[in-house]
MARSE-492254 format. One line per field, with one value per residue (C-alpha): residue number from 1; residue in one letter; chain; y negated, x negated, z negated. Coordinates in steps of 0.001 Angstrom, whole numbers, plus 500000, padded with zeros to 6 digits. Layout:
resi: (NUM / ...)
resn: (a / ...)
chain: (A / ...)
Y: (Y / ...)
X: (X / ...)
Z: (Z / ...)
This chain:
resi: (1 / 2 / 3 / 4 / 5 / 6 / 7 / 8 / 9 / 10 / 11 / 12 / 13 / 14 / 15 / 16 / 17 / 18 / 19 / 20 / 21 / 22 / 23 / 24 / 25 / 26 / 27 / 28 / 29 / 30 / 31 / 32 / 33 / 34 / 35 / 36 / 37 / 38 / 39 / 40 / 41 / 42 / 43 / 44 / 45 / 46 / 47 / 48 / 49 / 50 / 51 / 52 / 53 / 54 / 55 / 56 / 57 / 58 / 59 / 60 / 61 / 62 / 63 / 64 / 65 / 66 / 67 / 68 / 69 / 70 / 71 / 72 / 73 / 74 / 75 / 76 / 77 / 78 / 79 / 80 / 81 / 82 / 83 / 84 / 85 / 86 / 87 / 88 / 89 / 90 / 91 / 92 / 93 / 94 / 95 / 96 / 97 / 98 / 99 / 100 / 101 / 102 / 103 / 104 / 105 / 106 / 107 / 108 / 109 / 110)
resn: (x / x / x / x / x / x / x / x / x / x / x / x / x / x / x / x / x / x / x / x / x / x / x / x / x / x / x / x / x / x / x / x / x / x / x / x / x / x / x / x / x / x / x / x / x / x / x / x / x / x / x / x / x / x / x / x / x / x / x / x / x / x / x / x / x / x / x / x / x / x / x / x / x / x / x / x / x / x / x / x / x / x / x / x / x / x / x / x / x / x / x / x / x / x / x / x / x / x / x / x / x / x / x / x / x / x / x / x / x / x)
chain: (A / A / A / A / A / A / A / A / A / A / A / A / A / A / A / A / A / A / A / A / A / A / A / A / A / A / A / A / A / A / A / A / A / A / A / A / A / A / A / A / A / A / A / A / A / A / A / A / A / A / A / A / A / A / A / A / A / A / A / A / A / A / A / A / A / A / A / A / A / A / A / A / A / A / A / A / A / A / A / A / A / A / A / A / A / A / A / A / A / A / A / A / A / A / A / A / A / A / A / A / A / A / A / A / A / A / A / A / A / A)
Y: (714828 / 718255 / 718612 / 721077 / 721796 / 722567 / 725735 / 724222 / 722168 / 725497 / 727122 / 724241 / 724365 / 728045 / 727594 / 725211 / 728451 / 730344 / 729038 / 730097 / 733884 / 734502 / 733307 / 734997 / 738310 / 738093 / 737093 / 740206 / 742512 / 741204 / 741849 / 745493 / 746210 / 748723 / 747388 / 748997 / 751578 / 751579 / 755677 / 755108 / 756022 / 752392 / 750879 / 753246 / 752424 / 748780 / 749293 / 747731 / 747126 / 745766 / 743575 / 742326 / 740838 / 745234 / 744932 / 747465 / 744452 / 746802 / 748911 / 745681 / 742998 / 740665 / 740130 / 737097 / 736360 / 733988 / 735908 / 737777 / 738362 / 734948 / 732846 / 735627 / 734668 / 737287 / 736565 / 736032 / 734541 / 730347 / 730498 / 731361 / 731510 / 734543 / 737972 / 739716 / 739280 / 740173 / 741030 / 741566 / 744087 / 746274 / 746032 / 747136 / 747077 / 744238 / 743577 / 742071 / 738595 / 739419 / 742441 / 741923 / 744178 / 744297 / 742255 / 739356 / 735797 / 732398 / 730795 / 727313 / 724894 / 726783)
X: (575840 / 577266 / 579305 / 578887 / 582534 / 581710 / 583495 / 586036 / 586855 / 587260 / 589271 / 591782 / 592072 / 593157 / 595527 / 597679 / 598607 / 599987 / 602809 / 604002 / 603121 / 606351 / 608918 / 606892 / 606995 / 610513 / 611684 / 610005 / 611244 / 614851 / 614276 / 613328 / 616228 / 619163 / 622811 / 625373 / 627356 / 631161 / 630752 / 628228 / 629389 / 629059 / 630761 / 634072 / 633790 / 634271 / 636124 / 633867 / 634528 / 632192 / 634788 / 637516 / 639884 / 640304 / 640986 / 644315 / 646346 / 648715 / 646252 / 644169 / 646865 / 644627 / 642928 / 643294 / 642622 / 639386 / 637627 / 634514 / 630712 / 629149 / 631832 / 631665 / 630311 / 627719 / 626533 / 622675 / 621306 / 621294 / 621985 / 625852 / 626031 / 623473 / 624678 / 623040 / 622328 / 621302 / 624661 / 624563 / 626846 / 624733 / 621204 / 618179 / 621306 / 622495 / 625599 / 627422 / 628690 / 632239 / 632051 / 634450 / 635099 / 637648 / 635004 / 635091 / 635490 / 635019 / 631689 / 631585 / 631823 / 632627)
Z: (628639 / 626978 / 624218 / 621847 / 620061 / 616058 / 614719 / 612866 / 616254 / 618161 / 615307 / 615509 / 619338 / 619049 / 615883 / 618193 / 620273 / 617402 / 617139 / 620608 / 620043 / 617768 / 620571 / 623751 / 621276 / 620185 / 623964 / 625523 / 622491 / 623314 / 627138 / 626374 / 624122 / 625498 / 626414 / 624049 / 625706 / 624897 / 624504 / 621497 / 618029 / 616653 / 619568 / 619359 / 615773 / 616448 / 619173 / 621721 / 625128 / 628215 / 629877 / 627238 / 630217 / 629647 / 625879 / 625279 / 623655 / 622120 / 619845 / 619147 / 618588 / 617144 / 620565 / 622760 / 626044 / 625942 / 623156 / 624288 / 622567 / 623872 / 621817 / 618944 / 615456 / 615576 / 619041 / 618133 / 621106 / 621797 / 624759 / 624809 / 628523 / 628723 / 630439 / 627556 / 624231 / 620647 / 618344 / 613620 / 614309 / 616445 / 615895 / 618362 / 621143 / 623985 / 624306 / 627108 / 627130 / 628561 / 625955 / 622716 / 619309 / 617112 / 614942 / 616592 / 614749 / 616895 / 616565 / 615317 / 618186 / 620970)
């Protein structure tokens, strides 16, 4: 015995994948992004740095040890842990986790 599936069947069955096709997008968009570069104009700006455990303490005395992008308020990313991610300040760029800026304000919860 076949089963014939009506058209509205068949348009439901495919509508249940749509909502998948934002995340896969936005994931490989992310993946393809560049990492900021500390020589870049709007990372001087902001005084940004790949590794803050090399943060000049004297010309940025509000720095302290412990602060870097993944516990930043503008870290966009969920997963706080990643080696990368998506920051507001710097838009279409990476940044490192271990990176910091004189911008940085601690995220809620961390």
């Amino acid at each position: 015995m076949t089963s014939k599936l009506t058209r509205r069947q068949m348009l439901g069955a495919s509508v249940l994948g749509l909502p998948a096709i934002p995340v896969v997008v936005e994931t490989a968009f992310a993946q393809s992004l560049p990492v900021l570069g500390p020589t870049e104009p709007a990372a001087k700006a902001l005084g940004y740095v790949e590794d803050a455990t090399k943060v000049d303490a004297k010309a940025n005395p509000n720095y302290k040890a412990g602060q870097h992008c993944g516990n930043c308020l503008q870290w966009a990313e969920k997963d706080r842990k990643a080696a990368t991610g998506k920051c507001n300040l710097f838009p279409g760029k990476l940044v490192k986790n271990t990176g910091w800026c004189k911008v940085w304000v601690k995220a809620p919860g961390t």
